[in-house]
N, C-alpha and C positions, 0 to 999 in steps of 0.2 A: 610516254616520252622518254622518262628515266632509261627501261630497261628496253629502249630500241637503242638509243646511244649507250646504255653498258654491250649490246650484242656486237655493235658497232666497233667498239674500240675492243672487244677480243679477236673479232673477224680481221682486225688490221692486225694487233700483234702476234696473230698467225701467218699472217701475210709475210709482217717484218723477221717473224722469225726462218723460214722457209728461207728467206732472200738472204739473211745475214748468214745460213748455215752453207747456202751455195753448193755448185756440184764439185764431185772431185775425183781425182785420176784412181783407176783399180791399179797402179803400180803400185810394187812394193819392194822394201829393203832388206834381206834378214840374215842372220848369221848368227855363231856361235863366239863367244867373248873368250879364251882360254890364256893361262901363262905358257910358260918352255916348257912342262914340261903335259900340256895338250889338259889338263884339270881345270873344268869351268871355273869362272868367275862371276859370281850371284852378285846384282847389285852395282857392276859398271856402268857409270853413263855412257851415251850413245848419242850424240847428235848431230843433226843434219842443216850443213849450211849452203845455203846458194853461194855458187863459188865467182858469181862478179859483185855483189856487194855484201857477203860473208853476212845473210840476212837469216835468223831463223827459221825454219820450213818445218822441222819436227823433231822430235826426242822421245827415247825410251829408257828404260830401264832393266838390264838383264836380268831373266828369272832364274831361279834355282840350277837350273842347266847349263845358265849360261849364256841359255837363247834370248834375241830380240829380233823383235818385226816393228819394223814403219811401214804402215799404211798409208794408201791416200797421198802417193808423191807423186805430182804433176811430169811429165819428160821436162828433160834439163839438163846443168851441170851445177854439180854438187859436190861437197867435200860433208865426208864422214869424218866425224874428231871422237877418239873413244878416251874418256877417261876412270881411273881405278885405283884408289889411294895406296902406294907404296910402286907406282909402275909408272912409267914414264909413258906419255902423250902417243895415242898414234893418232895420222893425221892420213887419209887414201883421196882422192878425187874419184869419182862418181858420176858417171852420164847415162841419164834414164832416157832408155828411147821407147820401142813399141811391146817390151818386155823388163819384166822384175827382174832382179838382181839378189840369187844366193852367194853371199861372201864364202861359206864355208867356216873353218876354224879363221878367229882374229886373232892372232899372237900378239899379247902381252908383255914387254922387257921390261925387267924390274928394274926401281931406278934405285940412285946410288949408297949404299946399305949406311953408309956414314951418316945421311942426311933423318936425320928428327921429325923435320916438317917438309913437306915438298911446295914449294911455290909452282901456283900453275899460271900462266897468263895467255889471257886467250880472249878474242872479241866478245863471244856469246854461247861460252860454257853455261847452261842455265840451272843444272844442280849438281849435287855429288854426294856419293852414297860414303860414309865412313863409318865402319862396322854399327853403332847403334843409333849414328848423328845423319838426318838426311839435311842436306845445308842449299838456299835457293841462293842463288848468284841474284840478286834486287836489280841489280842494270839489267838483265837482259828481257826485266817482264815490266812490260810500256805502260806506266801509269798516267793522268791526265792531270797537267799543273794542280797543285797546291792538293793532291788527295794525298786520304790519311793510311796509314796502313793497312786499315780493313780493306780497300780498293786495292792492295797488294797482293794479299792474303786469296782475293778472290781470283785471281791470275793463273796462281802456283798448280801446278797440277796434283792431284792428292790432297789440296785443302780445300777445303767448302767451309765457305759462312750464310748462314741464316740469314732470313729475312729481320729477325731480331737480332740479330750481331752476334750470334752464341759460333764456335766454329768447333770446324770435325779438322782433324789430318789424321790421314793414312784410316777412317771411315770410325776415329773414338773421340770423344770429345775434349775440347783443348779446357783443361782447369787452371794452365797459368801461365801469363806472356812476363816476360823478363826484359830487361832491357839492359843488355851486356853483362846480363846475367845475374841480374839484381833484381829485385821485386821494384814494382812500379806503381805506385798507391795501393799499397796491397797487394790481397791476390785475383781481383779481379782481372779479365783478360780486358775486354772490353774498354777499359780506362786508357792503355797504350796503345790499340789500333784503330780508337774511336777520334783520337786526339795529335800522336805523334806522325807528323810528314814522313810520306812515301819515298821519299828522295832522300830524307836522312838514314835513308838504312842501307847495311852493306850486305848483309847475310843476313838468311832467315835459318834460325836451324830448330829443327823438330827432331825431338828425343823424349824418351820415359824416362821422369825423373824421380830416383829414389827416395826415402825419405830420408830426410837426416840423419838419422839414426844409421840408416841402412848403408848411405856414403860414407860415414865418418868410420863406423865398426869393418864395413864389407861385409855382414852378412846381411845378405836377401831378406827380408819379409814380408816380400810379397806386397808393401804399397807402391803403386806407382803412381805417378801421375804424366797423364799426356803434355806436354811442354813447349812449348817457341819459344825460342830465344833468340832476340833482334838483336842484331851486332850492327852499330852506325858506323858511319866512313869514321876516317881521322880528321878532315879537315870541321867536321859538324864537333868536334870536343874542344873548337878553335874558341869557340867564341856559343853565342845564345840563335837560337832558333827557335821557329812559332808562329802561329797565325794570330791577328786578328779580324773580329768579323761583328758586322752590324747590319742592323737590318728596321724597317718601319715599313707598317700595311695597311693597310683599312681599317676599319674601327679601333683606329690607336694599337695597332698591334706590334710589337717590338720583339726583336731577338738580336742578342747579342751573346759572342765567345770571347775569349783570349784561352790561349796559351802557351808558355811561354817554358824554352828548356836551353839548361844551360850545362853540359854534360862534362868532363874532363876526366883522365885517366883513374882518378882519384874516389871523383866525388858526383853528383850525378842531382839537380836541382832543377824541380818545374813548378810552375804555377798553373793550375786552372781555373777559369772565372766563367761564369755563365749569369745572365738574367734574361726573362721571359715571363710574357703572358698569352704562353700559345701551346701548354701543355707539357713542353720539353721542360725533363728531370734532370737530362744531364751522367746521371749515372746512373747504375744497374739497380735491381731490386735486395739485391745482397747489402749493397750502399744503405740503402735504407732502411733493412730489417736494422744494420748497425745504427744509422743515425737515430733511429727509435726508440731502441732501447725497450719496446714494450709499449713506450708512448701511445702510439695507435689506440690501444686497447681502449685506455684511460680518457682519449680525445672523440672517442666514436659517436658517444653522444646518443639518445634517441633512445637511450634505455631505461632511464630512467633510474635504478642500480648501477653502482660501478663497481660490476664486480672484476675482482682483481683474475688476469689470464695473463702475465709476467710470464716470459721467458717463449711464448709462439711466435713462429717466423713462418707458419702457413694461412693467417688468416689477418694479412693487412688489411684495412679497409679500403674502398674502391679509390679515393682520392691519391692515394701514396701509389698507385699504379700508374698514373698518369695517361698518355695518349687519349681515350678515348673519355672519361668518365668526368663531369664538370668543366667549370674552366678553372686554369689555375694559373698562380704569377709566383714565377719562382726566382730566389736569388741561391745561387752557391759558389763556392768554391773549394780550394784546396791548394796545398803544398805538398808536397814531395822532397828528403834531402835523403839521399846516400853518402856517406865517406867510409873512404877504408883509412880508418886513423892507424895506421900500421899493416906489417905482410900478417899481423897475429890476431888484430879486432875490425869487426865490420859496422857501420851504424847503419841502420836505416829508419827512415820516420817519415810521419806523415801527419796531416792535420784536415780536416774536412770541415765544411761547414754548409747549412742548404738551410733557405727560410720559404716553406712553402704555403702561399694562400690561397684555399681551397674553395669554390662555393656550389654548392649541389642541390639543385628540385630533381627529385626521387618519386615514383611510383612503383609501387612493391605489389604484389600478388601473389597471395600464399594459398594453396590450399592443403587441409587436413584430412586423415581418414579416423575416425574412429570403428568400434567395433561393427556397426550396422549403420552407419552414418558419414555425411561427409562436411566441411564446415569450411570456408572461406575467409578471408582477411583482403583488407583492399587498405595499402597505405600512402596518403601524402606526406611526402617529408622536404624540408628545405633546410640545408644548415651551411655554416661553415664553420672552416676553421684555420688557424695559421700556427703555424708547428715550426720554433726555431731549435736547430738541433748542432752542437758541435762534438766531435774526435777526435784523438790527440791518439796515436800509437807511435809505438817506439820498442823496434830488434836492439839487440845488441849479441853479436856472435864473437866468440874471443876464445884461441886456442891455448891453451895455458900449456901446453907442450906438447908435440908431434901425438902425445900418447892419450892427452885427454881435452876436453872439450867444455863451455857453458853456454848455455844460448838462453839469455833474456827477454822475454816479450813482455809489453806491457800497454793495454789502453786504458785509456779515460773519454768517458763519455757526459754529455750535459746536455740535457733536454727541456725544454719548454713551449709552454704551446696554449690555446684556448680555442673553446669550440662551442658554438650554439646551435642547435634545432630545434624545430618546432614542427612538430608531426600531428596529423590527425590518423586513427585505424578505428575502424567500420568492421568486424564478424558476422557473419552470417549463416545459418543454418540451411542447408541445401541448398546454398551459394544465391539464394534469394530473401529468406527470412531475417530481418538486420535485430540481434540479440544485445550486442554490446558497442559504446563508443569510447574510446579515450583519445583524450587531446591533451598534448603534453607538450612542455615547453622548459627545455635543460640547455642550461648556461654552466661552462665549466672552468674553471683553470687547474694548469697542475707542472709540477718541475720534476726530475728524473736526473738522477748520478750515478753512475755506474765504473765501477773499476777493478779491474781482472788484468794479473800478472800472473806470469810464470817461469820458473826456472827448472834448466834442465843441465845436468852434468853429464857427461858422458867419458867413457873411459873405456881404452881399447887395452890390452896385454901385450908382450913378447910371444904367445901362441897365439897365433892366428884361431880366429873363430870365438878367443875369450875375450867377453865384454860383461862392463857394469856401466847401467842408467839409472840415476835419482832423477826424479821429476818432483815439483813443487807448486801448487798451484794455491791462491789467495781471488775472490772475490767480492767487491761491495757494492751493493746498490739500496740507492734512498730513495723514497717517492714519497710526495704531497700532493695531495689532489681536493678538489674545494668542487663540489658544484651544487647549484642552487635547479632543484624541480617542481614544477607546480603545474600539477595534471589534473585534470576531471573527467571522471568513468562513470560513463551512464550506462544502464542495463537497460532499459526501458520497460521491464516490467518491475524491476524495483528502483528505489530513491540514490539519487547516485551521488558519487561522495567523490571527494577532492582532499588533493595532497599539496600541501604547500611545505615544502622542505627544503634545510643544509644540510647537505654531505659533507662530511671532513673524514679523510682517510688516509692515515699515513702507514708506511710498509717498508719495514728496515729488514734488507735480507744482507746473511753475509755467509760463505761458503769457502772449504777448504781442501785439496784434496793432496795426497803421496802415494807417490809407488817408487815400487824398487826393483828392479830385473838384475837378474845377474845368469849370464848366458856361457854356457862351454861345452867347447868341441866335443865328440865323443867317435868319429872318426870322420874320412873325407866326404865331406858335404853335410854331413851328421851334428845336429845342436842340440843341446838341449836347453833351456831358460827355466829359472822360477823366477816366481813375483809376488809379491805382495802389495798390497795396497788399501789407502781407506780414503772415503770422499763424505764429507760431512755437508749438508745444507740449510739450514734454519732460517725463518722468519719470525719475524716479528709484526701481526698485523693489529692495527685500531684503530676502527669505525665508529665515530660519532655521528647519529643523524636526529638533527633536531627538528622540530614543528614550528614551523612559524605561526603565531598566533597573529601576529595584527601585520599585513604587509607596509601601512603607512611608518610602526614606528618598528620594524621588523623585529620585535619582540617576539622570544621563542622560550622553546622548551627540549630538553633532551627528552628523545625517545629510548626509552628504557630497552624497550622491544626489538629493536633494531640496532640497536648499541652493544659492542661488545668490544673487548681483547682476544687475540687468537696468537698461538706459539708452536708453531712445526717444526719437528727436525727429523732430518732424516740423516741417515748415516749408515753405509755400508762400507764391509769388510771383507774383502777378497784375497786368497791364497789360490796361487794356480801353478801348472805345472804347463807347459808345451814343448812341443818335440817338432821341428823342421830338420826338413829333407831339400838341398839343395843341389841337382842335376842339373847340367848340362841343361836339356829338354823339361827337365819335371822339377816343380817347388812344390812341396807338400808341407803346410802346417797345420798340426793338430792343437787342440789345448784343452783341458780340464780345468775347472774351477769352481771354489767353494765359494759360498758366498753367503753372507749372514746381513742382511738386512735389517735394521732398526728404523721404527717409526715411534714417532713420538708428537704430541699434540697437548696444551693447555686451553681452557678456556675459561676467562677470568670468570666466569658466570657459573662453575660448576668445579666444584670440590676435585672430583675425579680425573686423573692428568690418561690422557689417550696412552697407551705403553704398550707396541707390540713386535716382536720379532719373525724375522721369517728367515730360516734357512734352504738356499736352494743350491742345486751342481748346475755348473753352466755349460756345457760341453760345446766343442767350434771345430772344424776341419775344411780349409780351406788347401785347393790343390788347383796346382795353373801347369797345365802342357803344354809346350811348343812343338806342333806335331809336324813343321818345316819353319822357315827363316818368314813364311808368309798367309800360316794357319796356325791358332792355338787355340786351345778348348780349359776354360775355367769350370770350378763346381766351389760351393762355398754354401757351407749349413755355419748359423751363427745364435747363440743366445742372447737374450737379454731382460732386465728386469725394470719396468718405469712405476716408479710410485706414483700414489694420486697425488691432484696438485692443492694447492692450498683453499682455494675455492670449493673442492670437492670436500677436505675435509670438514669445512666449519661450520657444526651443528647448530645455525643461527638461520632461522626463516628471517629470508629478505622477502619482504612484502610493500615496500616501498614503491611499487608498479603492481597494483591490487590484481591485474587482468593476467599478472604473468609471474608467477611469487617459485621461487627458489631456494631450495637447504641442503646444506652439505650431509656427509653422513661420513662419522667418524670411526665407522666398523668396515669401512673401504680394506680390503688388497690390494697390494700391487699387483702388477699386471706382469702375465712370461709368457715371452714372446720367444717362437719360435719360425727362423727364416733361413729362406734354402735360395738358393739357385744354380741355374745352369747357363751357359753361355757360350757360344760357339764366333768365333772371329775370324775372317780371311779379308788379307788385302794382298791383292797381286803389283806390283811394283809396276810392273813390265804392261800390264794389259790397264792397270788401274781402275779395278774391278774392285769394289770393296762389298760384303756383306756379313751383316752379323743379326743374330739373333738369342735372344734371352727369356729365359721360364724364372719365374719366379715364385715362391709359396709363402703364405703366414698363416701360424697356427698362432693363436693368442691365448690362454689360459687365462681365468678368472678375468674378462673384459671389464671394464669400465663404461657401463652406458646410462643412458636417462630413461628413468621411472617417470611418466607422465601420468599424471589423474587430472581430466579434464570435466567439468561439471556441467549443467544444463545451461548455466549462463556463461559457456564457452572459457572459464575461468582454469585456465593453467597452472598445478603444481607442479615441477619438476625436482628429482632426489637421483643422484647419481648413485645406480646401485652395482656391485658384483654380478657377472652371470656366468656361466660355465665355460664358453667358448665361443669363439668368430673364427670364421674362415676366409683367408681370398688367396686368388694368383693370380696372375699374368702374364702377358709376355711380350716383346717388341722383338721388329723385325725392320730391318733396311738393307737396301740395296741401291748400290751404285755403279754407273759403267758408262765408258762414253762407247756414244753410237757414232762409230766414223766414219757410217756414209752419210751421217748427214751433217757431219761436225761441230755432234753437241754431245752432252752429258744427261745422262735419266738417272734420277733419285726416288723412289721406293720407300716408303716407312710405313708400318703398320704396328698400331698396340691399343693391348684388351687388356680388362680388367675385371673378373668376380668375385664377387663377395658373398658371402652369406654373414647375414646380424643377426640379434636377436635382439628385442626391446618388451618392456612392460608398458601395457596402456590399460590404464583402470586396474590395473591389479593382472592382467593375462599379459602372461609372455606370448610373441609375434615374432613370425620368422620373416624375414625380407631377403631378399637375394635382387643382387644388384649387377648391371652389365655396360661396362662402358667400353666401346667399340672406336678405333680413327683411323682411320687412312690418309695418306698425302701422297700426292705423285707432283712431284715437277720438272722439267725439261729447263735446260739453259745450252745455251751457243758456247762453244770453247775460245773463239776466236775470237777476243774482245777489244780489238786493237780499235775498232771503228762502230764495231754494233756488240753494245749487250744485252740480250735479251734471254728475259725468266719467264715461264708461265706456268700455272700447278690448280691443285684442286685441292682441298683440305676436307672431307667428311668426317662428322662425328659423330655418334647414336650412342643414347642413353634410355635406359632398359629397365625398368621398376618390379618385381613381383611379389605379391604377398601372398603367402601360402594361406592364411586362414582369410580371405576373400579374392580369391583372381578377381573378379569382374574391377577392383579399383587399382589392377595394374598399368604402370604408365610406361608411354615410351615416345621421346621426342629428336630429331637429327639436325644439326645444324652445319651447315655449309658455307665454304670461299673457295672461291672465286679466285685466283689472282695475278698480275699479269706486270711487270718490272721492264721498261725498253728506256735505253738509253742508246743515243747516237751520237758520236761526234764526224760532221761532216768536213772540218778541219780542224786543225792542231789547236784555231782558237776560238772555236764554238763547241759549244755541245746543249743537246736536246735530250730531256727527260719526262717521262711520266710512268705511272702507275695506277693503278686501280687492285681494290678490293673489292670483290659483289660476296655480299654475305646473305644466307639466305637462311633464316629461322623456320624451320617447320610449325606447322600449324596444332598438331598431336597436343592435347591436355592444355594448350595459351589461347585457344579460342581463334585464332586467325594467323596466318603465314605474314611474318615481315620479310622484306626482301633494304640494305644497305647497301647500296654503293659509293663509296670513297675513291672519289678521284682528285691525283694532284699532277700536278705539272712545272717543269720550271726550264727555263732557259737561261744560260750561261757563257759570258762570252770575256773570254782573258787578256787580261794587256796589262801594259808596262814590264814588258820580260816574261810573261806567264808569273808575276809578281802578285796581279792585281786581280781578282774574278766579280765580273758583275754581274748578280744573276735574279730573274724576275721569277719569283713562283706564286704560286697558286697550290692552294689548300678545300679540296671538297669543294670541287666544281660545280656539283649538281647540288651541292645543300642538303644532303640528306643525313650527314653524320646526329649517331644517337648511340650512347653505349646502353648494352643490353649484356643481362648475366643471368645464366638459367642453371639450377641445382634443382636436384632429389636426395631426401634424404630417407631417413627410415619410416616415416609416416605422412612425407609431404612434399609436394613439389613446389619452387617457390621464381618466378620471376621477378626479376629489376630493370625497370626502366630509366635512365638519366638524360636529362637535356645537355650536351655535352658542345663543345666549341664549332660553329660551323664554316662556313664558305669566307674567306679572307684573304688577300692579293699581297704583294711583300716584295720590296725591293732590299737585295741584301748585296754588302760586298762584304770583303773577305780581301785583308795582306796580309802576303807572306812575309815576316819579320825574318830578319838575318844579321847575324853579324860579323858576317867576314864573305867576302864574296865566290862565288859560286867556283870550282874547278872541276875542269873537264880532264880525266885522266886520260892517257894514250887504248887502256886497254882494263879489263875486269879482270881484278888479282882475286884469286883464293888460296885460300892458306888450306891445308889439309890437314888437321890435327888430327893424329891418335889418343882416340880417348882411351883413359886406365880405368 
């Protein structure tokens, strides 16, 4: 029944998409953009208005030559409007009859040389190209009452956004939206177009933004970042603007937003609030690696050890991901305040806060390979947990004179949280013979403080190209953590034994680091820099785990065995030299570097303090061509050195989890990493073609992997040892282009990934080589005034091989489905739905699951387009279940969760204002030259 109604509802949204792409006329516009003296003009706009109600019909953008074509113009009368930052407006009428229309050369008049800025006004100018700023006029792209930026975003021609909210312009990804040019909680993009009304913004502008350094000094190096910058009208800095919104559903189900902004020329002030028990986070996964602080680690539960992995932002647990995995009831919010306390200091700060309660029934399925053998795992787990976390950050930028510079950052972070589970795991030998049980049962609490500042000076000279940078960096973080485990591990051919234990673990780290660059000309485009620098890190770890003798009068005993002190530090010293090359077309930066490594380790339990040195050359050569105004090709080889982490060094068997026992080893290397790439980019202005592709390579030197000895009663040691080397590369590939006979857009992405590892099992090193494969294709409508409609495919294949047994290589593909239609059949309804079909292959999980998530909602606006009331529906079919599937170096491992299902909701949503709405005569853009 399921998958006749998922065939059902893709058969239609091919219907609606077909219908909403409609036919269109083979006429066309084309012509050449040139000034007086007949020399093209790359990058003038071009656009096409119906000339009885000056309505948009189409636009282009001139290529390299000069040239533009509109396609796909109906017969009519039309007016052509071209415009070109430093030239004055031209304006031609236009009548398509039974043939296209060659303009020939368009002449250019330059407008009036006194003029700075040129004021344009014009009904429905929709963008304008200014040397490195591409700027979207926001009137002229039709958004629906009370949407937020991101629904803007999706309009502009040359931006795409994600189904996840992530966006591309001009085919790179966007790393940070601005809000009149200021940071807006951060640097996440997603917090300003997930949040701030479509209607408060006056101009979208997209440009590469340098880094600080690189603006303040002027000389290039080569960071950039993709950039929006939303400039609001005047009248929205009048007064506050913002939505609220609520909502209640079936099984008690609740969601609620605010937020609220209050902008002026000055100072710049939002609230955001959120609570829910419908899985929404609220903000991005970067939010959370911040509000964490590491937390996760310490809250995961179910290990029975805690051991310390401080400082990873790749392995949250499933709960802090939200959507799909549990249910959870979330409270957060946050502030935002910008001022410019003067033309010479800037503040900006922010404050976050999120209390998330989590609850999770888990089934896990592991299986192992050993040498001639293969062994299983089957786990039930149920836990939760609730994790209150706050952040407090704060800029301060301040020019101490046209010639020098400081820029202060600083957070603070506070975490707290507690977590239970209670798990039973089942082993088994040829995935039928049951060898081992343990059942365990871990209660935890624990607090996290975290605090990293940093200062940066900067200082430019009288000759252009000489500069000095001090940088200063201070870090602190404290952890306590407390948790109570009491597990019993049967073998069932021997007597099985039980752990009733406290953990107490505190972990005081504090880090520091300086550099120094001092940079000069050595001729035109020509730098040279040295630098020096040193970065220190130390902790301080102590584990006490004692025995509970009697649970009624919970009288214990320190475990000697398990108890210890541990003291790391690490500290490196680098001196380097680099050499940049700054052309027109070509940046080239080279660099050389020394570097002396020191490690260092105590353990209160052993006389002999860890003491070791490592000298390595770091060498880096990064080189970016611009091989026209709308191809460039990058190459970039880079070093680096990561020391092991504190967990790896400390020579302490944890055996507090008998079935799975773990010991550092303090004869560890660090790890040298060596990484290359290559990268090719085109984005056509004019045609709105974009494609890029990327190679990538890692060569690793002395890896860091796990030495496993596993024994007859399936009893796991693990020892993180040194090995000679790893290898992987990859590469992505996209493509994008609209197809304008059917008046949509096709997206393209492809990227792989191999690896080859090596691992110890029983004492024999094991070669693995590893292949992970994805493709995506999806299709969307251009013309989103009435129908928007998405539909795509997502494949992914995961490729297993072991060199000393092929027959236990695995490989399993997993797929979606997915299909986005929204209709507004007047100004004051609108119809939405969605569906994902995910379909897990069968390969090494014993059977093919197939998910289909379907939602829907309806919406209909009143009181001015003030008010939105909208009925939706959440997983119609009732089939939502999160599922997570990994291979590693000896095992394939599935998770299954019971996660939130099928639930109804009635939500409204006003639009808060504080000054009322104004209708201007006409869309003003301002034309800046940028320096």
């Amino acid at each position: 029944m399921h998958s006749k109604i998922t065939r059902l509802f893709f058969i239609l949204t091919f219907f609606a998409v077909t219908t909403a792409f409609g036919q269109k006329s083979n006429l066309s516009v084309e012509g050449t953009v040139v000034d007086t003296a007949a020399a093209p003009l790359a990058g003038a706009t071009v656009v096409l208005l119906q000339r009885a109600d000056s309505v948009l019909v189409s636009f282009g953008i001139t290529n390299d030559n000069g040239s533009f074509l509109i396609k796909r113009v109906a017969p009519g009368d039309y007016i052509l409007q071209v415009t070109f930052v430093g030239y004055s407006n031209l304006s031609k009428d236009l009548t398509m009859a039974a043939e296209s229309i060659n303009l020939g050369p368009v002449i250019m008049e330059p407008a009036s040389a006194d003029l700075a800025e040129v004021l344009v006004k014009s009904e429905h100018i929709p963008m304008a190209v200014k040397k490195d700023t591409l700027e979207y006029n926001a009137d002229a792209f039709k958004t629906q009452p009370n949407a937020v930026v991101e629904e803007l975003l999706k309009k502009l021609p040359g931006v795409e956004v994600g189904r996840d909210g992530s966006i591309k312009a001009m085919g790179k990804e966007v790393e940070n939206v601005l809000v009149d040019g200021k940071e807006f909680f951060g640097k996440d993009p997603q917090v300003a177009t997930k949040n701030l009304p479509a209607n408060a913004v006056d101009k979208v502008q997209v440009y590469d933004k340098k880094s600080d350094t690189a603006e303040f000094t002027g000389i290039d190096d080569g960071k950039k970042e993709k950039t929006i910058n939303l400039k609001l009208k005047a009248d929205k800095k009048a007064g506050a603007f913002g939505s609220l919104k609520g909502g209640y559903g079936t099984d008690n189900r609740f969601n609620g937003k605010l937020n609220v902004n209050k902008f002026s020329p000055k100072s710049q002030f939002s609230i955001l609030g959120m609570g829910n028990n419908v899985n929404e986070q609220g903000f991005n996964i970067n939010d959370y690696i911040n509000f964490m602080g590491g937390m996760s680690k310490m809250m995961s539960g179910g290990g029975g050890a805690m051991r310390l992995q401080i400082g990873s932002d790749s392995d949250l647990p499933l709960d802090m991901m939200g959507g799909q995995n549990g249910i959870s009831t979330t409270l957060a919010g946050g502030v935002n305040w910008n001022y410019d306390l003067s033309k010479k200091t800037e503040i900006s700060s922010s404050y976050f806060y999120n209390r998330i309660q989590n609850e999770q029934d888990k089934s896990i399925f592991r299986q192992n390979w050993l040498e001639n053998d293969i062994f299983s795992t089957d786990e039930q787990r149920d836990q939760t947990s609730k994790n209150e976390n706050h952040r407090l950050n704060l800029t301060i930028k301040h020019d101490l004179d046209s010639m020098s510079q400081i820029n202060f950052r600083s957070s603070l972070s506070f975490n707290d949280g507690n977590s239970s589970s209670l798990s039973n795991t089942r082993s088994f030998q040829n995935s039928t013979v049951p060898v081992n049980q343990s059942t365990q049962d871990w209660r935890s609490t624990g607090d996290q403080v975290n605090w990293n500042s940093s200062l940066v000076y900067r200082r430019k000279f009288n000759k252009k190209g000489r500069a000095f940078v001090a940088d200063l960096g201070l870090g602190i973080s404290r952890q306590n953590r407390n948790g109570n485990l009491m597990a019993m591990n049967s073998y069932f051919s021997l007597p099985s034994d039980t752990i009733r234990q406290r953990q107490q673990t505190e972990d005081n780290g504090d880090n520091y680091r300086v550099s120094l660059a001092y940079t000069e000309p050595v001729g035109k485009g020509k730098y040279v820099e040295w630098n020096l620098s040193r970065q220190n890190y130390n902790n301080d770890y102590n584990k006490n785990f004692y025995d509970i003798l009697d649970e009624n009068t919970q009288s214990e005993v320190l475990n000697q065995q398990l108890s210890n002190k541990f003291r790391r530090d690490y500290t490196y010293d680098q001196a380097g030299l680099r050499f940049r090359l700054n052309k027109k077309k070509l940046n080239v930066n080279t660099s050389l570097s020394v570097q002396k490594s020191g490690l260092g380790g105590q353990l209160a339990s052993v006389e002999s303090p860890i003491k070791k040195d490592f000298w390595n050359l770091l060498p880096g050569l990064n080189a970016d061509y611009e091989i026209s105004n709308s191809k460039s090709l990058k190459f970039g080889y880079n070093t680096n050195i990561q020391p092991p982490s504190l967990e790896q060094l400390q020579p302490i068997e944890d055996n507090s989890d008998p079935i799975n026992i773990y010991v550092g080893n303090p004869d560890l290397r660090p790890q040298y990493f060596h990484q290359g790439s290559l990268s090719f980019f085109l984005f056509d202005q004019f045609s709105q073609v974009n494609f890029f592709a990327n190679l990538d390579g890692n060569y690793i030197m002395n890896p860091i992997v796990n030495a496993q000895t596993i024994d007859t009663l399936l009893r796991q040691r693990t020892q993180p040892v040194n090995l000679d080397h790893s290898t992987s590369w990859g590469g992505y590939l996209s493509f994008g282009a609209p197809l304008r006979w059917m008046g949509s857009r096709l997206s393209i992405s492809s990227d792989w990934r191999n690896s080859r590892s090596f691992f110890l099992l029983n004492g024999a090193e094991n070669q693995t080589d590893q292949w992970d494969a994805g493709a995506e294709l999806s299709l969307e409508n251009k013309n989103k005034e009435r129908f928007d409609v998405a539909a795509g495919i997502r494949v992914n294949y995961n490729w297993t091989g072991y060199k000393e047994n092929s027959s236990l290589n695995q490989d399993f593909t997993n797929q979606v489905y997915f299909a986005d239609f929204t209709y507004n059949p007047t100004k004051a309804w609108s119809i939405n739905t969605s569906m994902d079909y995910t379909v897990y292959s069968q390969e090494s999980f014993g059977g093919q699951q197939t998910i289909p998530i379907w939602k829907a909602s309806l919406s209909r606006y009143l009181f001015n387009n003030r008010g939105q009331l909208e009925i939706a529906a959440f997983d119609l079919l009732n089939q939502n279940v999160g599922i997570s599937r990994r291979s590693s170096l000896n095992s394939f491992y599935e998770q299954t969760t019971v996660s939130l299902g099928r639930y109804f909701m009635v939500n409204f949503t006003w639009a808060l204002s504080g000054f009322a709405n104004q209708q201007s005569g006409g869309i003003h853009m301002k034309m800046i030259r940028r320096r």
